[in-house]
N, C-alpha and C positions, 0 to 999 in steps of 0.2 A: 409658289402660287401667290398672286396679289392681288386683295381684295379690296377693293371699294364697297364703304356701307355709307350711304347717302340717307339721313338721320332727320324729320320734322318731327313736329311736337302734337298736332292735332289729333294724329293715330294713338299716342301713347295711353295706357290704361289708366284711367284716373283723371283723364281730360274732357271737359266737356263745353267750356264756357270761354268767350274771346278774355276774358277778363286773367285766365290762365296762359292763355299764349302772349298777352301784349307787356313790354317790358311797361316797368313803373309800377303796376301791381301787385301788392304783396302777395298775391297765389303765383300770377308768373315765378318769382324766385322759387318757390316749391317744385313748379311743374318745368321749370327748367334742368331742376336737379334729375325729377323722372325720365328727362328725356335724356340725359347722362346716361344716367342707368342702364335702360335699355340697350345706350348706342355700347354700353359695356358688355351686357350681353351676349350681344353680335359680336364684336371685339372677342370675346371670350370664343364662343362658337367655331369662327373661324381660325383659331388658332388651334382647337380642338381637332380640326379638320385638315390640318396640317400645311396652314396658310404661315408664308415667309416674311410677306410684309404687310400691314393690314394702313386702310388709309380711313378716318370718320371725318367726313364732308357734314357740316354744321349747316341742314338746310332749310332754317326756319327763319323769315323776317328778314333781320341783319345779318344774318349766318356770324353772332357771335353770341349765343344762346350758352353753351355748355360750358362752365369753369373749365380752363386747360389740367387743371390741376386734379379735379376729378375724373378724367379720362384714365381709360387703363396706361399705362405707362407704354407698354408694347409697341401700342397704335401712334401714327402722326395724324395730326388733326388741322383739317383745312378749313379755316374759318376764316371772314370778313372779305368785302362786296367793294367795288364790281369785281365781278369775272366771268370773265366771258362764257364758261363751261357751267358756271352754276350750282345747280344742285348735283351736279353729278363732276365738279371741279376734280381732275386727278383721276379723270380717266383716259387721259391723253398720254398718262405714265407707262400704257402698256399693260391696262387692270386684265385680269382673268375672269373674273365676276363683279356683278353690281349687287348688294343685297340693300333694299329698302324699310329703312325703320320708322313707324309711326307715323306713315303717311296715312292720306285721307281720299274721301270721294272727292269728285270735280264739282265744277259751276254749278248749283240749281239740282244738286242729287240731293239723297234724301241721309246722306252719312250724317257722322256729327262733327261741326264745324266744316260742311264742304265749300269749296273754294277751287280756283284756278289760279295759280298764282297771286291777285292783288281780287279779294274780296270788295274792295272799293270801286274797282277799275272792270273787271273782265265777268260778263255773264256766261262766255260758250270760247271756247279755240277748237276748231274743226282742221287737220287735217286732208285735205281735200274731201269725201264723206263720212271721213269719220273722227266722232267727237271727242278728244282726250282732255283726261286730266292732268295735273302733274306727272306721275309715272309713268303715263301712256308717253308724253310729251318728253321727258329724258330717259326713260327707257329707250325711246326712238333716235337721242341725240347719242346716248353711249353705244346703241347698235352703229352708228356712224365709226365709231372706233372699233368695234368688234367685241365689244361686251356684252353680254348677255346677263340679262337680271333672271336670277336663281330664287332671291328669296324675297320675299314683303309681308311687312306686315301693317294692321290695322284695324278697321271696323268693317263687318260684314258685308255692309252695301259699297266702300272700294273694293272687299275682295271682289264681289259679284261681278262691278264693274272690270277689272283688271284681269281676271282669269284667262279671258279668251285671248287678251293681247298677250300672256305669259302661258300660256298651257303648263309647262314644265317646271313651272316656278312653286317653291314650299311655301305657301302663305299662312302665317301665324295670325290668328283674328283675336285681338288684344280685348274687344270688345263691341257689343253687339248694338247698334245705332236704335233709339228710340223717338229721335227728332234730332232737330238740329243740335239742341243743345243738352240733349239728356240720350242715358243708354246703361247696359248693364256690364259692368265692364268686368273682368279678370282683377284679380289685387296684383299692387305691384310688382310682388314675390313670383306669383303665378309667371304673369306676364313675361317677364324677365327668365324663368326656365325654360318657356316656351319659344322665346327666339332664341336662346343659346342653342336648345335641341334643334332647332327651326332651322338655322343657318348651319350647323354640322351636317346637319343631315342635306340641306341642301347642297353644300359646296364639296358634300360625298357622292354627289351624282349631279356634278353640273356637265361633263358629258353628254347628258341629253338636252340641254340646252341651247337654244340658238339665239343669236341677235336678236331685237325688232326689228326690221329694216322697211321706210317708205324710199324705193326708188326712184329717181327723178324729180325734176323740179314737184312743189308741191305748192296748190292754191291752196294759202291758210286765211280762215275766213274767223273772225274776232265780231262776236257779238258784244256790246259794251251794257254798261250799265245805266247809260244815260247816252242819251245825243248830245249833251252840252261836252260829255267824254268823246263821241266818234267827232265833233267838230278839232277837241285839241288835236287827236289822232292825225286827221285827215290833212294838218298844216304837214305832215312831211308828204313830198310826191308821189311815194310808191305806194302808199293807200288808194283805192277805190271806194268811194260812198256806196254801199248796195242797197240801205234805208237808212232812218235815223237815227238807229242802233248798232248799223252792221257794218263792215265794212272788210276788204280781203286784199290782200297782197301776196305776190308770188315770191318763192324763197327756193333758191336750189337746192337749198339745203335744210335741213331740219335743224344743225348750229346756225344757219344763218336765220331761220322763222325764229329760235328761240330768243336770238340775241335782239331780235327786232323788239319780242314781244315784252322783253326784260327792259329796251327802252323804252317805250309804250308805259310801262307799269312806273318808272322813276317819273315819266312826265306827268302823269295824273298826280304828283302832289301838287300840283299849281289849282288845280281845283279842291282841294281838302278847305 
């Protein structure tokens, strides 16, 4: 069995503040260590479960957040950018399961730190009518390869969000959202037993598991954060203006929407 556990840091218990997640801050190196941890956890869990090769996708920011060094030895670990597959890099290996760690709510929810990919860049990613966050968005890219997401964890308002797109899936809720930037969270310790049980147990009954799958081409519509953003957008072709904020493009694919939308996001540093 080979599992893919696809690892950000905003879910992780003990996180609450951008000041934690952006490198150069001395809490970031703390809260980078947490999100280690955790992705050991899982690491741990699925080997518990009787998993032969385990892979931890580093998916936060640069995706080179976690010391290699600290990682469980077991595991290979896919880290640093571009690539094309992303946060869910190494599932093209032929994964059995996708398990998500320390992810968060999308655009404009009420999690803590929610976001869609670039906090700077992106207010909304629609799928044709329906609105995902990160998970929803490569849970749907690894359903393209036949993986199915078993487990996730996080804060209470993604589980909420995320449930109906995963019915089957274990979700571990590290901590409980009280704004964007405050919440009650589990101690590390907790946390951390909670995904190890979390993903054992999940990937003892992935079985009932199936893909996400959106079939066929898909209008993906990109609400931004600014018009002075849907103007840089809008200089490539396959963008549509829809208002001053909106704009949508068609994608056959859901690697091919995400890879657009991953370029989209590196463009926006020209406005920073």
């Amino acid at each position: 069995m080979k599992v893919l556990i696809s690892t950000d840091i905003e879910g992780v218990a003990g996180v609450y503040h951008s000041e934690q997640v952006r490198s150069g801050n001395p809490e970031f190196e703390r809260a980078r260590l947490l999100m280690a941890q955790e992705a050991n956890a899982a690491i741990a869990g699925a080997f518990d479960a009787g998993a032969t090769d385990v892979l931890v996708n580093d998916s936060h920011g640069g995706f080179r957040n976690m010391p290699p060094d600290v990682l469980d030895a077991r595991a290979r670990a896919v880290q640093g950018k571009p690539r094309y597959l992303s946060m869910v890099a190494g599932v093209d290996e032929g994964v059995d399961a996708i398990c998500m760690v320390g992810y968060h709510s999308r655009a404009q929810g009420r999690g803590i730190l929610a976001h869609t990919i670039n906090s700077f860049a992106f207010a909304g990613i629609w799928l044709g009518d329906q609105e995902l966050g990160e998970a929803g968005l490569y849970g749907a890219l690894a359903g393209e390869y036949g993986a199915p997401v078993v487990m996730a964890s996080g804060d209470d308002v993604f589980i909420a969000e995320n449930r109906p797109l995963f019915p089957h899936a274990t979700f571990v809720e590290t901590k409980r959202a009280t704004g964007f930037n405050s919440g009650v969270s589990l101690s590390p310790d907790r946390s951390r037993e909670a995904i190890r049980a979390g993903v054992a147990e999940a990937l003892a009954r992935r079985a009932n598991a199936s893909p996400l799958v959106f079939k066929g081409p898909q209008m993906v519509t990109l609400r931004t954060q600014s018009p002075a953003m849907a103007d840089l957008f809008c200089q490539w072709p396959a963008f549509e203006r829809v208002d001053g904020v909106t704009l949508r493009f068609t994608a056959n694919t859901v690697e091919a929407a995400v890879r657009m939308l991953n370029c989209c996001s590196a463009m926006s540093s020209m406005l920073r």
